[in-house]
C-alpha positions in Angstrom: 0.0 0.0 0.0 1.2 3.4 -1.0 2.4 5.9 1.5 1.4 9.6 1.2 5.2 11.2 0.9 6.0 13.3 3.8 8.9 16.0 3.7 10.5 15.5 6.9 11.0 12.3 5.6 11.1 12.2 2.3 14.1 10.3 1.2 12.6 7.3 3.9 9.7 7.4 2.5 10.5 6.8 -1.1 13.0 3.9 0.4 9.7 2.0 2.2 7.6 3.0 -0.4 9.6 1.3 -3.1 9.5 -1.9 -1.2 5.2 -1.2 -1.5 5.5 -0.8 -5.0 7.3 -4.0 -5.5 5.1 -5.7 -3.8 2.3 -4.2 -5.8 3.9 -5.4 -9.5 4.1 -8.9 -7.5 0.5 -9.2 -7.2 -0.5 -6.5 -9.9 -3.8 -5.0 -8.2 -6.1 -1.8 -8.4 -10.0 -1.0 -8.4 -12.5 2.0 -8.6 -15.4 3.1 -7.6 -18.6 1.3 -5.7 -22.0 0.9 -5.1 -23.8 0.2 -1.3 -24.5 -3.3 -0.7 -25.5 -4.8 3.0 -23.6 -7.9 3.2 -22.6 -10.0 6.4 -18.9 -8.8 7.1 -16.9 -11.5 6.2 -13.8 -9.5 8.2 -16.1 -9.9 11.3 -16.3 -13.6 10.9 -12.8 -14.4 10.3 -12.0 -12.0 13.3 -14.1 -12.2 16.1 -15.4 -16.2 15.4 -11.6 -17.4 14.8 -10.1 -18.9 17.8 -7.0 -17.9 17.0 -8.0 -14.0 16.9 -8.3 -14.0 20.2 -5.6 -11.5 21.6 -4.1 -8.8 24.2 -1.5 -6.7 25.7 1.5 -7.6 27.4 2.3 -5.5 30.4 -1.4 -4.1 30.8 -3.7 -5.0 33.9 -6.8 -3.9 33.1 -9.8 -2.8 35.8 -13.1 -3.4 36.5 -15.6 -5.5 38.7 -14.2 -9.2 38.7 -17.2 -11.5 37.5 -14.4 -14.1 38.1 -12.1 -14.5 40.2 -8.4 -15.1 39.3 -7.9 -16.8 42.4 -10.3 -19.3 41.7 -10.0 -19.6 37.7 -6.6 -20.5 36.3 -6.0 -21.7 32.5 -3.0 -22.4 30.4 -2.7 -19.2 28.6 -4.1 -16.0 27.7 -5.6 -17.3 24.9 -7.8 -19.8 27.0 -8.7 -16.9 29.1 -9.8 -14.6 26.3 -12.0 -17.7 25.0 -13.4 -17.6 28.6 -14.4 -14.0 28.5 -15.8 -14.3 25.2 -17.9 -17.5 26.4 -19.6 -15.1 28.8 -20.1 -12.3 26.5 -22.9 -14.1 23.9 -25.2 -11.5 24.4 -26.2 -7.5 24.1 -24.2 -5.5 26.7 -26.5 -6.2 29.8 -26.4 -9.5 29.0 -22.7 -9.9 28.6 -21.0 -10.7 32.2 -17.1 -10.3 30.4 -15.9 -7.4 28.4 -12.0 -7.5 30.1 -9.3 -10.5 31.0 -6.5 -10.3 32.8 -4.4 -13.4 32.5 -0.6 -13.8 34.5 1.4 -16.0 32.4 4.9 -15.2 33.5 5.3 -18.2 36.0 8.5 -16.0 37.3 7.2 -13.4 38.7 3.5 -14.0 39.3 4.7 -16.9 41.5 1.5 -18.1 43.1 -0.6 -16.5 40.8 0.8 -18.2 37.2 -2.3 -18.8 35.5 -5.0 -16.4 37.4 -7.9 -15.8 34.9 -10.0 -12.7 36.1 -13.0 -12.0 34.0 -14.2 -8.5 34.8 -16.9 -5.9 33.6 -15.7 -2.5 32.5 -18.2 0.2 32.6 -17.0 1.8 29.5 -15.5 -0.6 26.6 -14.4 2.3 24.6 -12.2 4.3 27.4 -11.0 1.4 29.4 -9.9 1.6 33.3 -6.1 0.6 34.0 -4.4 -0.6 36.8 -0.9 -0.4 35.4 0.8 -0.6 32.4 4.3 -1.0 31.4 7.6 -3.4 31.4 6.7 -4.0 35.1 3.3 -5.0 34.8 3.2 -9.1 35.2 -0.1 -9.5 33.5 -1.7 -9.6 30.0 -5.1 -7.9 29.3 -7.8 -7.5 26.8 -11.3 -7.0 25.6 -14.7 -8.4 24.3 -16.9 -6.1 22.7 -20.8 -7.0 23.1 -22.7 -7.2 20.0 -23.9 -3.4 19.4 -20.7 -2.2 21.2 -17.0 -1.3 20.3 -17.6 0.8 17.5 -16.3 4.3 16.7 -17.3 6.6 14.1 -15.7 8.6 11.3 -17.4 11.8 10.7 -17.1 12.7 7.2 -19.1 16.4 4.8 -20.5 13.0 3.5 -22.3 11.3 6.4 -20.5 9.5 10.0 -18.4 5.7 8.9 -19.4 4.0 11.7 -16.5 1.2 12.2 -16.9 -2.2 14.1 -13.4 -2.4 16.0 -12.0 -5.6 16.6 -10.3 -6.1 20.1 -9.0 -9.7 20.5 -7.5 -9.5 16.8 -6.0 -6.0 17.0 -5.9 -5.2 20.6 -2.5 -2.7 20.4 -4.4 -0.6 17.7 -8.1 -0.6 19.3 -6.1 0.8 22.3 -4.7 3.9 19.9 -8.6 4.1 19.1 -9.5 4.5 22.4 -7.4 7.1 22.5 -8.4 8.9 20.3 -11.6 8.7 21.2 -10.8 11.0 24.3 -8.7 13.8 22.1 -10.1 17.0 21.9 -9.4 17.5 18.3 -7.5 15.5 15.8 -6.1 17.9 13.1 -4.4 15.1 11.8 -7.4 12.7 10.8 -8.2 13.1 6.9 -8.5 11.6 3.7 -6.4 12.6 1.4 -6.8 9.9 -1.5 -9.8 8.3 -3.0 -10.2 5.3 -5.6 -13.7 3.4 -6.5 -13.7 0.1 -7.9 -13.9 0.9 -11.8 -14.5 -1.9 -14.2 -12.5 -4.1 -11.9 -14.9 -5.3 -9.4 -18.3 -5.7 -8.8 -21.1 -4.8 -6.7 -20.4 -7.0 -4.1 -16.6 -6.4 -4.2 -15.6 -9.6 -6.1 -12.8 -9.0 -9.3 -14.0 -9.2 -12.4 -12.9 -12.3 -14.2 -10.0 -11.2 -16.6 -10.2 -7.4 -15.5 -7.0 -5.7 -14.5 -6.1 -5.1 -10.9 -5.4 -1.8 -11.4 -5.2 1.4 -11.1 -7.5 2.4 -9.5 -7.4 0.4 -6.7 -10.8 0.7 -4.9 -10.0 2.3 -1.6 -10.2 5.6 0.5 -6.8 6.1 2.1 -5.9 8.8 5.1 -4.1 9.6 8.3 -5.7 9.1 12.2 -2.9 11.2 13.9 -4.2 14.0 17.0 -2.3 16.2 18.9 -1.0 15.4 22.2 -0.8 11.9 21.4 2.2 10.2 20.7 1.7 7.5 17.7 3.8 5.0 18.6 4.0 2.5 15.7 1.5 -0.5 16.0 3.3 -3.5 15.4 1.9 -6.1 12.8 -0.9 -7.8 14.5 -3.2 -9.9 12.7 -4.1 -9.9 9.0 -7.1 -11.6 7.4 -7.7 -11.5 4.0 -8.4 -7.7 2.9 -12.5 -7.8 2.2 -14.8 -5.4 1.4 -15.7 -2.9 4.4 -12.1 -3.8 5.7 -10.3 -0.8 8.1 -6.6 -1.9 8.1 -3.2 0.3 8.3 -0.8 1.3 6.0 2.5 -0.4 7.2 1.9 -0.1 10.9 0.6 3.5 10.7 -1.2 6.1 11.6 -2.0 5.8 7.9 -5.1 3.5 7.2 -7.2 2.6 4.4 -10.6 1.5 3.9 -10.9 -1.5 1.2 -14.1 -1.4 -1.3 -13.3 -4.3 -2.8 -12.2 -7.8 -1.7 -8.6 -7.7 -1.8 -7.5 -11.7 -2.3 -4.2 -10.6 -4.6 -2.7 -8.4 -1.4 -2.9 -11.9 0.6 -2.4 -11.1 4.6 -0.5 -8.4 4.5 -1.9 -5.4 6.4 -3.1 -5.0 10.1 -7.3 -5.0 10.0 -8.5 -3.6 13.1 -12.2 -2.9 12.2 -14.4 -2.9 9.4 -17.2 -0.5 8.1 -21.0 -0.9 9.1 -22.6 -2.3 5.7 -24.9 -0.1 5.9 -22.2 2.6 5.9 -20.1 1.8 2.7 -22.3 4.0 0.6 -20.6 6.8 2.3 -16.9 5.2 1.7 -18.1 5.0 -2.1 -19.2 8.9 -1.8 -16.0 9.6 -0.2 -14.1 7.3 -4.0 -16.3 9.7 -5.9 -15.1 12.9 -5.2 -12.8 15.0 -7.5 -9.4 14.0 -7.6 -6.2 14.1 -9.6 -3.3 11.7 -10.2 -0.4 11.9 -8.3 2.9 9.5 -8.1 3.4 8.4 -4.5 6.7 6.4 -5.0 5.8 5.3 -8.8 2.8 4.0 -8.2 0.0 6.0 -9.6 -2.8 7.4 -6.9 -5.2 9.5 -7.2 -5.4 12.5 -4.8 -8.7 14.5 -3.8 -8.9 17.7 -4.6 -9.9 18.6 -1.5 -9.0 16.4 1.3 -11.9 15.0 3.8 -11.5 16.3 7.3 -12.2 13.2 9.7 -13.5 13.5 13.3 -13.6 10.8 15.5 -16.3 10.1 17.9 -18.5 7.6 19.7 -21.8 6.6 17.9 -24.4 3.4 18.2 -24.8 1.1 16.2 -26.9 -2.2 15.4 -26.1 -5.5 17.2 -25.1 -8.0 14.3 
């Protein structure tokens, strides 16, 4: 994925941004503009149903009324204790007795406690209560989001994204989220480039058989960067396939993009840590249609709104799914 050059950097830039664009004439990709079609997220399946998604921070203790006590719950591994969690969050939000874990897998310094499972109830998912955080922390938290909660919008001149996040597959960026959620302002957070789905792809997002993969490339591309919070670069976490509706990051940010196509040729490559309402892509394909112009961002060909969209990002609701 393409980097928007920056000055400061420039000379970097074009460096990692050549490695981008060799990856791009690997797998030879692109798309352009897109209708609104409400379609079961497949990003939401492969993320929140996998087993495997099922994620959290190292060096984090999280808060909240225990539902479960450590003391009285021990399992083998962080993994088996965000499984617990998520067995006792089936339901809406007053239905659902586990939004945190808090797992102590270091058998060297939690001593007695190695294995304590604590399943707790935050009062707010989306600005989350900490005990400590750091190298000296000796425990491993995360969250489960209820269906109808954990999502954030993206208010747009063209109508509010609002954006599923996915915690137990993405937990280090759903944490810069949160953050952001509290900023006052966040001058940083635009779009700056806008491509639909052309010829390439159809309603639905699937390529068309024998069509080129581009340019364009079907996507909205942009920056989630505020002042007064230090982006510290979110290392790869996981990648599912790149589907329609798919909210991933460029490299490991504060760059994103939002896919409006299904992506197979870009394999797992890019951190997903949400994914658009369906009911919401009609304003992502708003967004593609906008005026633009080409640009060059390290020899691959973009194309560049004319007038950037300003993003602000706040808390909405949203339907259970």
């Amino acid at each position: 994925m393409a980097r928007r050059p920056r000055r400061s950097i420039l000379c970097l830039s074009i460096t990692v941004l050549f490695v981008f664009f060799l990856a791009y004439m690997a797998f030879s990709f692109s798309a352009r503009r897109a209708s609104p079609v409400s379609v079961v997220s497949e990003v939401f399946r492969e993320g929140l149903n996998d087993s495997a998604c099922c994620r959290g921070v190292d060096g984090l203790e999280l808060w909240g009324s225990a539902t479960k006590w450590g003391s009285e719950h021990k399992v083998e591994s962080a993994e088996a204790c965000c499984l617990a969690c998520k067995a006792a969050c089936t339901g809406p939000g007053d239905q659902c007795r586990c939004n945190a874990w808090v797992f102590c897998g270091n058998k060297e310094h939690c001593k007695d406690k190695f294995g304590e499972c604590w399943l707790k109830k935050q009062n707010d998912v989306l600005s989350p209560e900490v005990v400590s955080s750091g190298d000296h922390s000796m425990w491993t938290s995360g969250l489960v989001f209820a269906k109808g909660e954990g999502i954030f919008g993206l208010e747009t001149s063209q109508g509010t994204l609002r954006i599923k996040l996915l915690p137990d597959c993405a937990p280090r960026s759903v944490a810069y989220i949160t953050e952001l959620l509290g900023a006052r302002s966040c001058p940083g957070c635009h779009i700056v480039r806008a491509e639909g789905r052309g010829q390439f792809w159809d309603l639905k997002g699937d390529h068309v058989s024998h069509a080129s993969f581009g340019p364009p490339y079907a996507l909205i591309q942009g920056t989630l960067e505020a002042d007064g919070i230090f982006f510290k670069e979110v290392p790869k976490e996981v990648c599912p396939s790149i589907k329609r509706g798919s909210v991933a990051w460029v490299g490991q940010g504060p760059e994103f993009f939002i896919s409006l196509a299904n992506h197979h040729e870009w394999k797992r490559s890019y951190t997903v840590f949400g994914f658009v309402l369906p009911e919401d892509m009609e304003i992502a394909e708003k967004i593609a249609s906008l005026p633009s112009k080409l640009d060059v961002w390290a020899n691959v060909t973009v194309s560049v709104l004319e007038d950037p969209v300003s993003l602000r990002v706040v808390r909405v609701t949203g339907p259970g799914e």
